[in-house]
Every structure is written in C-alpha cells, then in structure tokens.
Backbone as a chain_set.jsonl record, in Angstrom:
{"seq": "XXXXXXXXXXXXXXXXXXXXXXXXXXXXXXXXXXXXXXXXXXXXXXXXXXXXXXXXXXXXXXXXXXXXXXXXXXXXXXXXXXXXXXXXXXXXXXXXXXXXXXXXXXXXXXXXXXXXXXXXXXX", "coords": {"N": [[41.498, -1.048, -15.579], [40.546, -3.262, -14.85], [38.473, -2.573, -12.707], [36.99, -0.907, -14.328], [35.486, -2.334, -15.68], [34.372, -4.154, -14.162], [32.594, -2.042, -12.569], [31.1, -1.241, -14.69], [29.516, -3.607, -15.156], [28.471, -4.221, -12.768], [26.751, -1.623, -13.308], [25.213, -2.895, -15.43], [24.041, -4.789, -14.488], [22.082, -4.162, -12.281], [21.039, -1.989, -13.963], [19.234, -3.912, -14.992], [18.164, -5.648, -13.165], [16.117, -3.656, -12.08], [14.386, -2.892, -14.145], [13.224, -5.258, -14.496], [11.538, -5.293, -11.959], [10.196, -3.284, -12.098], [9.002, -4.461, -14.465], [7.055, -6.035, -13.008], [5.604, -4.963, -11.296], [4.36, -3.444, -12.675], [3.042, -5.735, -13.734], [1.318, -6.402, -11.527], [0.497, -4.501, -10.908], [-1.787, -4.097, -12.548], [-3.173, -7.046, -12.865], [-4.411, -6.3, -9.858], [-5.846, -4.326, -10.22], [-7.875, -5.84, -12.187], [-8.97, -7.636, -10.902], [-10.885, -5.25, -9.657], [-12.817, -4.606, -11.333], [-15.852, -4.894, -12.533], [-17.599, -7.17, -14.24], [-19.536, -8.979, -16.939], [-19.411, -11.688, -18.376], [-21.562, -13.231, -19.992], [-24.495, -13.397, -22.015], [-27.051, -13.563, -21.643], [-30.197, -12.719, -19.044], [-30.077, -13.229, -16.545], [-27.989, -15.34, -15.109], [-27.914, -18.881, -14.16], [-25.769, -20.073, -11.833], [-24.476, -23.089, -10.357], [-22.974, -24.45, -7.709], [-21.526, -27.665, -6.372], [-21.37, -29.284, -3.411], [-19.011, -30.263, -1.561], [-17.087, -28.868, -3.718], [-14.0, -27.853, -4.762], [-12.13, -25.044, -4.456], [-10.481, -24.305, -6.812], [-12.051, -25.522, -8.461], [-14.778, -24.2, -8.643], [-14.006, -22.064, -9.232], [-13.463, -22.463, -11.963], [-15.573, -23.444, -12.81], [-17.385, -20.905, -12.369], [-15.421, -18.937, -14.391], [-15.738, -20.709, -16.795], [-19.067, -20.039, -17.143], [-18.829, -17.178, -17.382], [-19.172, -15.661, -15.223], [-17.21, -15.165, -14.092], [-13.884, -13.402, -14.921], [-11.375, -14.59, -15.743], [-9.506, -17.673, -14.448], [-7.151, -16.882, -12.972], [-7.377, -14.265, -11.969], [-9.12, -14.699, -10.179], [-8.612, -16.478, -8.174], [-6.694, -14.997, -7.148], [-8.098, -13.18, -6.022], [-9.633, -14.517, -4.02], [-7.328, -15.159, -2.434], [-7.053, -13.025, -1.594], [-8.985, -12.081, -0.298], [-9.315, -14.342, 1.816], [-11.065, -16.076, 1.803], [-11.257, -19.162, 0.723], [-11.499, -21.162, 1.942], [-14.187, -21.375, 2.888], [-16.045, -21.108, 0.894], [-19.366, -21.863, -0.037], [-21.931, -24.709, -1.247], [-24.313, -24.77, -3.427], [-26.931, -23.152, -5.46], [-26.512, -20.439, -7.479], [-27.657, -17.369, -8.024], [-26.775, -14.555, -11.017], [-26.844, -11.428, -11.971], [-26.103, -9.641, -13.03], [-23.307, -7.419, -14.148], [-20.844, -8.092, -12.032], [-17.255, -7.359, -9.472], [-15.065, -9.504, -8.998], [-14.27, -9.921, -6.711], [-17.084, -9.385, -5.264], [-17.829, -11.256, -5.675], [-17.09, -13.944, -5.025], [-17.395, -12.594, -2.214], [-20.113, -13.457, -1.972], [-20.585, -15.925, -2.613], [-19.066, -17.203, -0.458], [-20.765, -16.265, 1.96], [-22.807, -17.843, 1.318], [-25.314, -17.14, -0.09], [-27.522, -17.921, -1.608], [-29.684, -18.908, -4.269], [-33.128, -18.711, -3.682], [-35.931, -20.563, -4.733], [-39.218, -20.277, -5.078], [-41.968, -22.793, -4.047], [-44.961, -23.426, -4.931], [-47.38, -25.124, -3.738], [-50.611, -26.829, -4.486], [-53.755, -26.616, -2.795]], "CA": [[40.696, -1.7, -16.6], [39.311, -4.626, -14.445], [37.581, -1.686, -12.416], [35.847, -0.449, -14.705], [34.455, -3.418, -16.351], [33.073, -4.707, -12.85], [31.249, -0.936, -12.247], [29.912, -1.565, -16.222], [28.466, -5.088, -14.936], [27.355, -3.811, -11.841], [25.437, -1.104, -13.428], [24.078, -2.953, -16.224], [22.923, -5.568, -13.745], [21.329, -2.854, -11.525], [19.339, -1.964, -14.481], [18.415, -5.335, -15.739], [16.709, -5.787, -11.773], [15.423, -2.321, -12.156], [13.141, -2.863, -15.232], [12.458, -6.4, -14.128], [11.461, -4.73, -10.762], [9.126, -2.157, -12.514], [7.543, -5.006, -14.871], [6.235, -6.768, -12.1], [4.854, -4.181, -10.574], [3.389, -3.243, -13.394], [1.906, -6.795, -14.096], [1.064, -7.303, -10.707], [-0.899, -3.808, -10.288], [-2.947, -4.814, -14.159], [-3.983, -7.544, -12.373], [-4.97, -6.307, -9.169], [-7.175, -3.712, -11.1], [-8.846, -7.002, -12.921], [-9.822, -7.993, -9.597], [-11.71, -4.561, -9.521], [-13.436, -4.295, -12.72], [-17.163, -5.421, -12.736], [-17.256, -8.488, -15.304], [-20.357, -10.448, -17.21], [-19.289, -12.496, -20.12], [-22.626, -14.41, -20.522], [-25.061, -12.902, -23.017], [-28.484, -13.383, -20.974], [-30.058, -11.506, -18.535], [-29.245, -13.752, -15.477], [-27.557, -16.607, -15.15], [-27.242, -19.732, -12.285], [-24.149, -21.538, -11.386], [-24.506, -24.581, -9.151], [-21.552, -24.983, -6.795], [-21.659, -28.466, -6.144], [-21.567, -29.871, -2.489], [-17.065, -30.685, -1.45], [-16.032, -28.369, -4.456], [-12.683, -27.364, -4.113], [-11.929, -23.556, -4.456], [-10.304, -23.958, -8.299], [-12.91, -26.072, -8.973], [-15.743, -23.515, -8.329], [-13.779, -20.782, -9.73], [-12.905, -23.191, -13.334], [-17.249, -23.061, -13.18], [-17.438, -19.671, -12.502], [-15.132, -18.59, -15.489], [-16.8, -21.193, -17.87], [-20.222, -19.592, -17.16], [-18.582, -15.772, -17.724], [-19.251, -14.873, -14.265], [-15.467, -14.718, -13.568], [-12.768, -13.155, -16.17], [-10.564, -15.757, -15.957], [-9.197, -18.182, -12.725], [-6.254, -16.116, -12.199], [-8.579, -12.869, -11.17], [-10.512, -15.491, -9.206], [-7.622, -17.061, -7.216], [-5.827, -13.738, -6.367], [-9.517, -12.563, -5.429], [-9.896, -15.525, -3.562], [-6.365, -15.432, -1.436], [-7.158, -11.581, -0.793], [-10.289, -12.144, 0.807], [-9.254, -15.238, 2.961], [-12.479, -17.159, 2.118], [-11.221, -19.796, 0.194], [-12.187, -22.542, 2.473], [-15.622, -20.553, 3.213], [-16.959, -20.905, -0.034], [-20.389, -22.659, 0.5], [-22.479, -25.216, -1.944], [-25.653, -23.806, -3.599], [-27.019, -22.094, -6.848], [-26.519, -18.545, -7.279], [-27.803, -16.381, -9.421], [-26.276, -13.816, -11.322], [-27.824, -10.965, -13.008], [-25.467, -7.818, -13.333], [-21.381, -7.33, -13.814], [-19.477, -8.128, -10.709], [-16.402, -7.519, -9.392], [-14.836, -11.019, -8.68], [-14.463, -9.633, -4.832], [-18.354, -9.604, -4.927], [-18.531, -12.743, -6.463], [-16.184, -14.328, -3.954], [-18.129, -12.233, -1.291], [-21.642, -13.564, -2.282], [-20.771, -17.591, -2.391], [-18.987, -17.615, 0.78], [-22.09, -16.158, 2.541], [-23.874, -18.47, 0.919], [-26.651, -16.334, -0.924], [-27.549, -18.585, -2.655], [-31.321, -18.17, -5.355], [-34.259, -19.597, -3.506], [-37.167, -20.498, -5.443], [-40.301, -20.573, -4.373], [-42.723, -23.725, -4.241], [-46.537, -23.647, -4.355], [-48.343, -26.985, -3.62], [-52.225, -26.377, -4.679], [-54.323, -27.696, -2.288]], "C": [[39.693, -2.665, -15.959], [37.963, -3.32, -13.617], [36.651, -1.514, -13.145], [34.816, -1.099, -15.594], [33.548, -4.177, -15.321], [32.419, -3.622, -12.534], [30.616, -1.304, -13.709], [28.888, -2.458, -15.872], [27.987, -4.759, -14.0], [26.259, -2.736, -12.221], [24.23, -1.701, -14.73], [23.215, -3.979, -15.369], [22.417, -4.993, -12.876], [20.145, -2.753, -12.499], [18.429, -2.825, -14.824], [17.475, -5.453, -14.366], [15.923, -4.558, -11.918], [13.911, -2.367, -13.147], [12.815, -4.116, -14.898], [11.739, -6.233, -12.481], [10.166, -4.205, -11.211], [8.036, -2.843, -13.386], [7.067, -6.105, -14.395], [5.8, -6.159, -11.707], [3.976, -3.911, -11.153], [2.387, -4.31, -13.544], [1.388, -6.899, -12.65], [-0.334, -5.543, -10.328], [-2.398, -3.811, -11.632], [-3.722, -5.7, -13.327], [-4.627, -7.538, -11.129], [-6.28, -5.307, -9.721], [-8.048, -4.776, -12.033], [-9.845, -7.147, -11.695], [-11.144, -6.836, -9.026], [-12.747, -4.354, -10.057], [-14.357, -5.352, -12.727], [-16.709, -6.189, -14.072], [-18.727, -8.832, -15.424], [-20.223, -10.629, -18.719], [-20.32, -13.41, -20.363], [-23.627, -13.344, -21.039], [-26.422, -12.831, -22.129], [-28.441, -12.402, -19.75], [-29.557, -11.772, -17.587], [-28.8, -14.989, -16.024], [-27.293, -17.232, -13.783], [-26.285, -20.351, -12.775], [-24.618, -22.37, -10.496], [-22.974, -25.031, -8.571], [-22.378, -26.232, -6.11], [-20.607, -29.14, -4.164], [-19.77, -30.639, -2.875], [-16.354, -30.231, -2.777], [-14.94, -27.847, -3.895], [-12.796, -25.824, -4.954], [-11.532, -23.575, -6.255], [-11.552, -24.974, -9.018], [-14.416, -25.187, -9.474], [-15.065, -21.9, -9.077], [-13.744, -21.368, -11.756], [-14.702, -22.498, -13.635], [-17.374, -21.837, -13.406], [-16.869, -18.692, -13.954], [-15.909, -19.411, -16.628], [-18.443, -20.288, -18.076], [-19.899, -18.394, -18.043], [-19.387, -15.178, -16.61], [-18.074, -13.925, -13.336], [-14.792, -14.23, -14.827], [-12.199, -14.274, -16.469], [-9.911, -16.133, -14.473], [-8.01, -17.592, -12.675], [-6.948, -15.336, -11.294], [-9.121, -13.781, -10.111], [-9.891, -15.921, -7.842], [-6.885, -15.873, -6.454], [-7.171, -13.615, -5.777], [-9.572, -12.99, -4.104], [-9.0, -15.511, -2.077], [-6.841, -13.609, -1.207], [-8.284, -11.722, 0.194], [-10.122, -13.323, 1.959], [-10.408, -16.22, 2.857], [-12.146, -18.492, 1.266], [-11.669, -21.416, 0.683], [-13.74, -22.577, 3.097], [-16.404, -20.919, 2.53], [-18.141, -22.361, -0.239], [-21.06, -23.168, -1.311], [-23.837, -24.361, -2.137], [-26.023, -23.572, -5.428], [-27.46, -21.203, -6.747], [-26.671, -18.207, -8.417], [-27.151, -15.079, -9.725], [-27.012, -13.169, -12.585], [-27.201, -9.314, -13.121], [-24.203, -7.864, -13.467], [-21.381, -6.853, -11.97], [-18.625, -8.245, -10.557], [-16.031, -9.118, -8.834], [-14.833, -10.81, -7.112], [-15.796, -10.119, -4.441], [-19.125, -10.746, -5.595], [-18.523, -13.713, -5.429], [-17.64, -14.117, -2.403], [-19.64, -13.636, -1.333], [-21.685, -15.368, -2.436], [-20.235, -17.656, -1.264], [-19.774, -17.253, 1.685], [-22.959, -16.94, 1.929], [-25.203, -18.355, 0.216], [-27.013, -16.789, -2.054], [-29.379, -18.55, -3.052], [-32.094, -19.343, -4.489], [-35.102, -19.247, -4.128], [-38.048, -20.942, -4.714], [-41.534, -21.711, -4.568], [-43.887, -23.457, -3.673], [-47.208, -24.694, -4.469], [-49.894, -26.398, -3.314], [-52.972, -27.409, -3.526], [-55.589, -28.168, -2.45]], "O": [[38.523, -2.881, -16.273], [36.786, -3.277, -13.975], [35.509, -1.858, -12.842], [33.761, -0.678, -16.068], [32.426, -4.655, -15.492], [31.331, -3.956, -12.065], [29.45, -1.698, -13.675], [27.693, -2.3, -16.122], [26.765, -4.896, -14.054], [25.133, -2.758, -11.723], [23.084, -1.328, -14.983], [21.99, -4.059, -15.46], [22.025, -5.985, -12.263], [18.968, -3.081, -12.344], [17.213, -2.68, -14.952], [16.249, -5.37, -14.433], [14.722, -4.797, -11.793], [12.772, -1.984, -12.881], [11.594, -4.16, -15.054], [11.459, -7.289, -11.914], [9.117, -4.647, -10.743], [6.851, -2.512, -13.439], [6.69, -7.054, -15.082], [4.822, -6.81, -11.338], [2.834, -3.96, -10.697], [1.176, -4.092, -13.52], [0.775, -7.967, -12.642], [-1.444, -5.509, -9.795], [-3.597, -3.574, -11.486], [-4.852, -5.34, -12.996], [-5.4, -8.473, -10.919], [-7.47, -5.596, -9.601], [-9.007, -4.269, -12.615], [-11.039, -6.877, -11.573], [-12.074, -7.174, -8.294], [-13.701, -3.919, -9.413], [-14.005, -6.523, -12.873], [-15.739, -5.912, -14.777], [-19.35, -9.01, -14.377], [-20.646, -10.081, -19.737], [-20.014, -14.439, -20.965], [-23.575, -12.286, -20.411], [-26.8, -11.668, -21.995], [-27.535, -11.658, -19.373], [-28.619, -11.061, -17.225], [-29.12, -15.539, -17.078], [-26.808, -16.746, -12.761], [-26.044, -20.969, -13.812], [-25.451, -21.843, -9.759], [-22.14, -25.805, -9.041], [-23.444, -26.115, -5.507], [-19.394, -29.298, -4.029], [-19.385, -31.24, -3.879], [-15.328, -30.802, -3.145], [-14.873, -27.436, -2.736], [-13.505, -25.638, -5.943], [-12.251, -22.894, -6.987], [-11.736, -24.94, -10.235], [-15.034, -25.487, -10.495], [-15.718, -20.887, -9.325], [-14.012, -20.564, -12.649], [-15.03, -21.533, -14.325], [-17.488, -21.474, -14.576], [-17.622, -17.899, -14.52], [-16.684, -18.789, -17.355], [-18.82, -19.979, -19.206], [-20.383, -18.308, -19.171], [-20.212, -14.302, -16.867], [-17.968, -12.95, -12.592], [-15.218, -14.733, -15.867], [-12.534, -14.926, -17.458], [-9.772, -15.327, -13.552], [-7.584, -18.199, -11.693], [-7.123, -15.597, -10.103], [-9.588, -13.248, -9.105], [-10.407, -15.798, -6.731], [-6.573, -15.924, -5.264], [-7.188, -14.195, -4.691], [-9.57, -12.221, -3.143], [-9.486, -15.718, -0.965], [-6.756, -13.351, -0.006], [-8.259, -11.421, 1.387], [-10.797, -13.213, 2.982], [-10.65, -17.055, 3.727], [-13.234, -19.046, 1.107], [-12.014, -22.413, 0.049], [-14.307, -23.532, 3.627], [-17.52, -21.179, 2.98], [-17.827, -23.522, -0.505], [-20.881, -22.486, -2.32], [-24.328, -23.553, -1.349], [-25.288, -23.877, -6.367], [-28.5, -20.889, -6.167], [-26.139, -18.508, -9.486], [-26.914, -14.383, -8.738], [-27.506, -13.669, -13.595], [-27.759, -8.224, -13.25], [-23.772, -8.625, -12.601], [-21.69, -5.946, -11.197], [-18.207, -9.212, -11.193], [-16.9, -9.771, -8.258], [-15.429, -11.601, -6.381], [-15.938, -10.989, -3.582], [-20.282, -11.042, -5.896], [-19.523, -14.256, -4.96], [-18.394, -14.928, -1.866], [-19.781, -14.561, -0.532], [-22.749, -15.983, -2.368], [-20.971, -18.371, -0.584], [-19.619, -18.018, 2.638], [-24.125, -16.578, 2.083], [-25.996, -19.272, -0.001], [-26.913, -16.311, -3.184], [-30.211, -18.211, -2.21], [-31.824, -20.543, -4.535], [-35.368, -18.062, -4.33], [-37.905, -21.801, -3.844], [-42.22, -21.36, -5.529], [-44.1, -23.276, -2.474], [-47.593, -25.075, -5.575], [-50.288, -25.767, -2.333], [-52.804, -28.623, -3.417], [-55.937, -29.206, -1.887]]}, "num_chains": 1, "name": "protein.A"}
C-alpha cells in the first residue's frame, strides 16, 4: 500500500515538473520571437528619441517603449542581455522611421547612429 502511494506521488510530481517544464519553454520561446518581430507603435512617419547623456540601460529602454519604438521593456532587456551591449549604448537622437526588430534597435544606439541635421549659415 505505502508503495504504491509513493510511485502515485512520484508520478504525479513528475508530471506537475513536466508541464511546468513545457510552460516555460513555451513562455520563454513567445518571448524570444517578440524580440524578432519588427515593431512601430507611433502613428507618424518618423519619429526621434533623445537618449540623454549617463542614461542607464532601463532608462533608455522605459523611453524607447514610451515613444512605441520598443514593444514593451521586457523585449528590450532580453534584447539587450542577448546582444551584450548594454553598457555600449551611446547618447544621441535617433531617428526612427520604419518597424524594427528591438535587436536593430539595440544594434543602431549602441553604434551610435545617431540623426544629424544639417546647418546652413547664409553668408
């Protein structure tokens, strides 16, 4: 009798890790496909951000989602620790003018590519 009530508990706790096994995987490959999926939640045609000079990494990503250049700072932070640039990411204003994946968002402030405008002084 005790037997077979400790194989019962061992297999129902087998399955209980089993499906808690499978829905992490699942949530965890949802959100690596976020991280893939071109994104622009802002209504115009471009838009600038201004990363401000000693932002910190959630700081610059909080902007980024406010604008609707980012999905949301989860996507931004996984993005962020996949690529390794998190202490990379350079001051500036960047323009944005098409859906990007958050990779090539990521990409494109830690190179610094940031919108120069051009000044003409009449003489």
């Amino acid at each position: 009798m005790k037997r077979r009530k400790l194989r019962w508990l061992l297999l129902a706790l087998s399955a209980v890790v089993l499906v808690a096994a499978i829905a992490a995987a699942a949530v965890a490959s949802s959100m690596y496909r976020r991280t893939l999926e071109p994104y622009k939640g802002y209504p115009a045609d471009e838009l600038f951000v201004e990363v401000p000079p000693g932002a910190s990494a959630p700081d610059i990503g909080r902007r980024l989602v406010d604008a609707g250049v980012v999905r949301d700072l989860l996507t931004f932070r996984i993005t962020l620790w996949q690529a390794g640039q998190a202490r990379r990411l350079r001051a500036g204003e960047y323009r944005f003018d098409r859906p990007m994946t958050a990779g090539a968002v990521v990409e494109k402030i830690s190179r610094g590519e940031v919108y120069e405008r051009r000044v003409t002084f009449p003489e």
